[in-house]
C-alpha positions, 0 to 999 in steps of 0.5 A: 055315521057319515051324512048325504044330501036328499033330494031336498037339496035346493042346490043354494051352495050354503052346505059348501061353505060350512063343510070344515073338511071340503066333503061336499061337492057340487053335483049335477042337479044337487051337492052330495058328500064324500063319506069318505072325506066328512068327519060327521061333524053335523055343521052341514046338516045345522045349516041346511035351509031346506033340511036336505041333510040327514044321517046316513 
């Protein structure tokens, strides 16, 4: 089960970074994850601050 960023997104950038296979982008007013791209490893969800990342 792939992930998705909420509303919640603070749009802080830290999701970007921890994502292992590029996945996340940076959207217009939040990132958003590609489904087809995350390999559900959960390491974006883990470091979320604002917990905006949940399982789709």
């Amino acid at each position: 089960m792939a992930f998705k960023i909420t509303e919640e997104c603070l749009n802080c950038g830290v999701c970007l970074d921890d994502c292992p296979s590029g996945a996340i982008v940076e959207g217009d007013d939040r990132y958003t994850i590609n489904c087809d791209e995350c390999t559900e490893c959960g390491a974006c969800a883990e470091t979320c601050p604002a917990e905006a990342i949940i399982e789709d």
